[in-house]
N, C-alpha and C positions, 0 to 999 in steps of 0.2 A: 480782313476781319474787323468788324465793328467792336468798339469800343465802351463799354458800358461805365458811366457814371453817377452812382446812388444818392442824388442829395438829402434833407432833412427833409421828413414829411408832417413836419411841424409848422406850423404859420403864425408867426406872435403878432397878436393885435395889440392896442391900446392897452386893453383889460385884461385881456388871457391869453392861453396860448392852446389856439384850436387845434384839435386834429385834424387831418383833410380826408377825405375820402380814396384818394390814391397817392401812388408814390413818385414823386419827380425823377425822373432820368433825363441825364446829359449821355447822348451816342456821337459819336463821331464815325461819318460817312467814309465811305469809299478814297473818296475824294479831301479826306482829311478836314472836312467843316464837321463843326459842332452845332447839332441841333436840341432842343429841349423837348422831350415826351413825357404823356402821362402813363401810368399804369393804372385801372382802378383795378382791383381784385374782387370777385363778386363775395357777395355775401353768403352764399349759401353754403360753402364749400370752397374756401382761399387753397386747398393744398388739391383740389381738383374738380377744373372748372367744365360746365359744361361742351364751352368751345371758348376760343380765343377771337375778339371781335377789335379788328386791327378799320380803325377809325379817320376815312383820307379825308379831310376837309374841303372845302371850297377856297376859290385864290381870293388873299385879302380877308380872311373869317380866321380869327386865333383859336386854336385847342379851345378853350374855354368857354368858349358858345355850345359847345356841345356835351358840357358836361352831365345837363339832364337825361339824357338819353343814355351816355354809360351810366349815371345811378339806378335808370332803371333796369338798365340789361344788368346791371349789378344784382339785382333783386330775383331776375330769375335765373341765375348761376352762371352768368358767362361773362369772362373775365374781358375787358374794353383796353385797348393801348390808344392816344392818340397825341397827335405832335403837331407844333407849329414847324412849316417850312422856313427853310432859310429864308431871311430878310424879314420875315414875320413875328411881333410880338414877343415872346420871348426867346426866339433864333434869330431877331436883328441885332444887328452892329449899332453899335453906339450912332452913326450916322449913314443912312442911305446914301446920302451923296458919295460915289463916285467908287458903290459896290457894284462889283462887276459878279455877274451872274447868267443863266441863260435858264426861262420858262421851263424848261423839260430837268431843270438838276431837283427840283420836286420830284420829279417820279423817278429817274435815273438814279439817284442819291438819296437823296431822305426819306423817303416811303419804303425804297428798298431796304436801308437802312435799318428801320422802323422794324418793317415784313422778316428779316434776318433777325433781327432781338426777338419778336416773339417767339421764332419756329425756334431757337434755342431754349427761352424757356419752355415749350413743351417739350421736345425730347429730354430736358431733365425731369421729366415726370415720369411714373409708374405707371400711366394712364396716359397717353397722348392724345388730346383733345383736338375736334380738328379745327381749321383755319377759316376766319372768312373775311369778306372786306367789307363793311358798310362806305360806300361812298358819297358824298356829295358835290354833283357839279364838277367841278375838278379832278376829285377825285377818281369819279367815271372816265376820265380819261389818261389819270395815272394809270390804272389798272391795266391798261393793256401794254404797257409801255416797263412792266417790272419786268427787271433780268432774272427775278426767283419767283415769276407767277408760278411757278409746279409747286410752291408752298403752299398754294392756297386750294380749298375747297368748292367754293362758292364766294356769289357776290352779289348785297342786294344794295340797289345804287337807288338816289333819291336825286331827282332836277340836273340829270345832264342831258345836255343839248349840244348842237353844234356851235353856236356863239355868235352866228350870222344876224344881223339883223332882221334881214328878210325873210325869217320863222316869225319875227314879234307881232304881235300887235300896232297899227299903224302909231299910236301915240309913241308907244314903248318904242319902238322903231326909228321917230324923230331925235326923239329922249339920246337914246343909245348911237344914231350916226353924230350926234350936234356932242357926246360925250367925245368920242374919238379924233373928230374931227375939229373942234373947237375950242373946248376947255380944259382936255385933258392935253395937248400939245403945250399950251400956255403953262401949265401947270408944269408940266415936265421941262421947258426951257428954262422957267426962272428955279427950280429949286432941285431938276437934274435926275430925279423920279417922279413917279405918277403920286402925289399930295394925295390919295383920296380919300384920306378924311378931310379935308377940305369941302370935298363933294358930298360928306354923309355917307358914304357907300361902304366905311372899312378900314381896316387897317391900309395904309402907305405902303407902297408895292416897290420894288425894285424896278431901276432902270429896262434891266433884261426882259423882266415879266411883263411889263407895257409892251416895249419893241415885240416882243414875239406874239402875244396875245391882242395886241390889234390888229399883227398882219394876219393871224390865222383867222379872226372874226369876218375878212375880206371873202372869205371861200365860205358857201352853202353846206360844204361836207368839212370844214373848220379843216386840220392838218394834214386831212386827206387828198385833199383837192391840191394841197402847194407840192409842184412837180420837186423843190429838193428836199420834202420829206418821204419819197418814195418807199422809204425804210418801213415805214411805221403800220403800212399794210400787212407785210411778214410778222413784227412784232405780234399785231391785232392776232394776228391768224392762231398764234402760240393758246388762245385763250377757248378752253373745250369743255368749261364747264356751266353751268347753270346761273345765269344773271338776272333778277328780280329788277328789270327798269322803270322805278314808279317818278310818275311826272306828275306835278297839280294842273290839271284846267286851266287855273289864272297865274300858274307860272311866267309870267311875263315873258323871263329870261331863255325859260328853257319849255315852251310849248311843246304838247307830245309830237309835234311834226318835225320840230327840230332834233328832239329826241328819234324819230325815227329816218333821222336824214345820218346821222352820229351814227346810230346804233348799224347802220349796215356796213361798220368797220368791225366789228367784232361775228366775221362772216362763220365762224365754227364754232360760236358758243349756242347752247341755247336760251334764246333771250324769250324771258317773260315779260309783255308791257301791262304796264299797271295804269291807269287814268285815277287819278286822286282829284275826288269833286269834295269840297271845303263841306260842304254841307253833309255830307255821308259820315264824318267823321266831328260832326257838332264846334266847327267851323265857320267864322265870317269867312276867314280867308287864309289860303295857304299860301301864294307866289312863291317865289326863290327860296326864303328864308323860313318858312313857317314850316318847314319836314322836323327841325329840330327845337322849335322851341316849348318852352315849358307846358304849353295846353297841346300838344299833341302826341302825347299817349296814346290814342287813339291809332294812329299811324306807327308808332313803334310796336304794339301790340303785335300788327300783323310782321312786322320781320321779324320777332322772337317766338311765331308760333313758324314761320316758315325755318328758321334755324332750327327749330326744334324737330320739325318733320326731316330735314336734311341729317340731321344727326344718327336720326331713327335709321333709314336708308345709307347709311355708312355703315352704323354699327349692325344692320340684314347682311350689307353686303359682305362686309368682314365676317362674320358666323359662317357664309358659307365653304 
């Protein structure tokens, strides 16, 4: 049973003392770690929301990069959960050095974690709203990997790829073997984790999440490809419902071809691929990072009219 903890959703500045727009929670895992979540509650209707929008982030990206995007799904009544993973911003330890961890307790653990607090708070409603996942990156491939995917509905994922270098771009490609290979070992022998804020790239990553996430970047189909994760094909298989995979053009990270090298793990969902060109959407430029930030409304639009058609199509099917 996950463990729910309510903190103050009060934030004292210098001068006042702001309200925030959602509510902190401290949950404790499976596995007895503590991780930090947000709650926003949408605005249109806090005692019944249009659907619950459970928010996986990218590895090394805190909760908090993504808070425009839950204010806006705030605004058309669908209530947003989202959390930093263990080792992460405010789910790390006083010090990285010498936390032990493994890559997959983000999806095994904390997501799950996460995915269990919401489906409780809907069944404590008069109205049970359904479930969905916004993923990014990582998140896309939490998702197939939840021990309570039948909680969920639907899932519209942004910039996952297989992780390979050999999808990038020849630059990108240099960039990304010369990270793994070169700077980031250095980084990790003198200070015992992957530094990469050092590198610009993010929050500081645990020991565990380097080891395992370079070795899977070695394989073209990322954890499918490694013969002793044999598991994770079964896992994928559990996954039957409707998946929205939109990828940018200039995705560096996660090109649609590496998205479509990924996505043939998820062999019985129905997956829709989306191609998101920066200009269609009154954009310089989207790459990895630009599905969520502040000028791209535009891109959130269309997963709050597609949750919205989903919703419709639940509540047909339920009528009959």
């Amino acid at each position: 049973h996950t463990l729910y903890l309510f903190t103050d959703t009060k934030q004292k500045a210098s001068y006042h003392m702001a309200k925030l727009p959602y509510t902190s929670i401290k949950l404790t895992t499976e596995d007895q770690f503590t991780i930090a979540a947000r709650h926003y509650s949408n605005a249109v209707n806090a005692q019944d929301p249009r659907a619950v929008l459970l928010l996986a982030g990218a590895t090394g990206v805190p909760q908090r990069f993504y808070k425009h995007y839950a204010e806006a799904a705030n605004q058309q009544g669908f209530d947003v959960i989202t959390l930093d993973y263990r080792g992460i911003a405010e789910s790390a330890p006083a010090s990285l050095a010498g936390f032990k961890m493994d890559y997959l307790d983000w999806a095994y653990q904390d997501l799950a974690a996460v995915l269990s607090y919401a489906d409780e708070q809907i069944q404590q409603r008069a109205k049970q709203a359904p479930l969905f996942i916004v993923g990014h990156s990582f998140g896309g491939h939490a998702l197939g990997l939840l021990p309570n995917i039948d909680k969920l509905q639907g899932a519209y994922l942004f910039g996952v790829g297989a992780g390979w270098h050999g999808w990038m771009p020849p630059i990108e490609r240099l960039k990304v073997w010369s990270m793994w290979n070169l700077f980031a070992p250095i980084l990790v022998k003198i200070k015992g984790y992957l530094a990469w804020s050092m590198l610009g790239m993010g929050e500081d990553l645990p020991f565990g999440v380097y080891r395992d996430w370079k070795h899977w970047c070695r394989f073209p189909h990322y954890f499918f490809d490694d013969p002793n994760m044999s598991h994770v094909h079964q896992e994928f298989a559990r996954c039957r419902f409707t998946i929205i995979a939109a990828n940018a053009v200039d995705d560096l990270w996660a090109q649609p071809r590496s998205r479509d090298a990924f996505f043939k793990g998820y062999r019985n969902a129905t997956v829709i691929k989306q191609d998101l060109k920066p200009t269609d959407y009154g954009l310089g430029k989207i790459d990895h990072m630009g599905y969520f930030t502040k000028n791209a409304s535009a891109i959130w639009q269309q997963s709050f009219q597609w949750f919205a058609q989903q919703i419709d199509v639940l509540e047909s099917s339920d009528s009959i």
